[in-house]
N, C-alpha and C positions, 0 to 999 in steps of 0.2 A: 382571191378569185381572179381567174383571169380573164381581162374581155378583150375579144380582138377580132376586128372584121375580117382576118383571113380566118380559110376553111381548115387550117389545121394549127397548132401550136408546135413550132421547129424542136426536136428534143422529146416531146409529150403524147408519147400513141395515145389515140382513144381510144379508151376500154368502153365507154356504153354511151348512147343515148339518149338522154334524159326527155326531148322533146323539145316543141318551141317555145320559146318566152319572149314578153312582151313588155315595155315598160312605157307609158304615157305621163306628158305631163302639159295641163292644160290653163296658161295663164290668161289671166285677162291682159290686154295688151292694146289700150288705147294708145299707145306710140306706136303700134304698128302701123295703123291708120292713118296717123300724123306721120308718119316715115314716108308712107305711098304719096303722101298730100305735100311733104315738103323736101321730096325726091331733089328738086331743084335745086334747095339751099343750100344743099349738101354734097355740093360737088368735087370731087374729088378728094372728101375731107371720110373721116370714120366717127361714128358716132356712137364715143361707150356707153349711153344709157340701153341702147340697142342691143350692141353686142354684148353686155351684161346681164339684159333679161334672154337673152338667148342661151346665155350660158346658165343661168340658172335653171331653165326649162331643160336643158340639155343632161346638167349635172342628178336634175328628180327625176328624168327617166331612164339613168343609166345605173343609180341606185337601187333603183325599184326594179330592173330588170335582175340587176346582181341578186336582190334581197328574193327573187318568184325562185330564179336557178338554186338558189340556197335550197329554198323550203323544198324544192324535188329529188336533194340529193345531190347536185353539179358542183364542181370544182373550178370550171370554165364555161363562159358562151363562146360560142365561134360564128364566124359569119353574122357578124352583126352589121346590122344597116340603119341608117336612123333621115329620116323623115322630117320634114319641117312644115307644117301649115298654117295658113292665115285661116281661120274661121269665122263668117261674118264680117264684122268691122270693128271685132272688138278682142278677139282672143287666137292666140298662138299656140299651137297644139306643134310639142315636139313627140316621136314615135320613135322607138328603139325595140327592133326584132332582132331575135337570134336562135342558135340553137344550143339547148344546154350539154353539155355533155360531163362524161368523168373521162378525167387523164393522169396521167401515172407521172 
C-alpha cells in the first residue's frame, strides 16, 4: 500500500476512487500535560518520552487508515494530512485523512 500526502503517485495513473478514509488514534497522555507545565525545563533539549508517544499515536492511525483503504478495495491513499491534538489535560488524539484510490 501506498500512503503519500501528494495528490498523485509519479509513474501510477489512478484508475478509481475509492472515497475518504480516516484513521484516529487516541492516547491518554498525561506527559502532555506535564510537557505544557514544564515547557521551561526543556529548553532547547528534545524529549523522547514525547516524541515516542507521538509516534506511536502517529504509527495506529496510519495503520488503521491503510487497514479502512484495504477493506474498500485501494491500493493507495493520497493526500493524506495528519492532525495532532491535545484533548483536555489528559489525552492526545492523532488524525490521519486521505483519499483511497486504485493505481496501476
Amino acid at each position: 500500500m501506498i500512503l503519500t500526502t501528494t495528490n498523485t503517485v509519479e509513474g501510477h495513473p489512478i484508475t478509481a476512487y475509492k472515497g475518504i478514509v480516516v484513521g484516529e488514534a487516541i492516547m491518554g497522555a498525561n506527559i502532555v500535560r506535564d510537557f505544557f507545565a514544564s515547557v521551561t525545563d526543556v529548553i532547547g533539549g528534545r524529549s523522547g518520552a514525547y516524541e515516542t508517544k507521538l509516534k506511536d499515536a502517529r504509527d495506529e492511525a496510519m495503520a488503521e487508515i491503510e487497514e479502512r483503504a484495504t477493506a474498500i478495495g485501494a491500493n493507495a491513499v493520497v493526500g493524506i494530512d495528519l492532525d495532532y491534538e491535545v484533548i483536555g489535560d489528559s489525552m492526545l488524539m492523532v488524525s490521519v485523512s486521505g483519499t483511497a484510490v486504485t493505481i496501476i
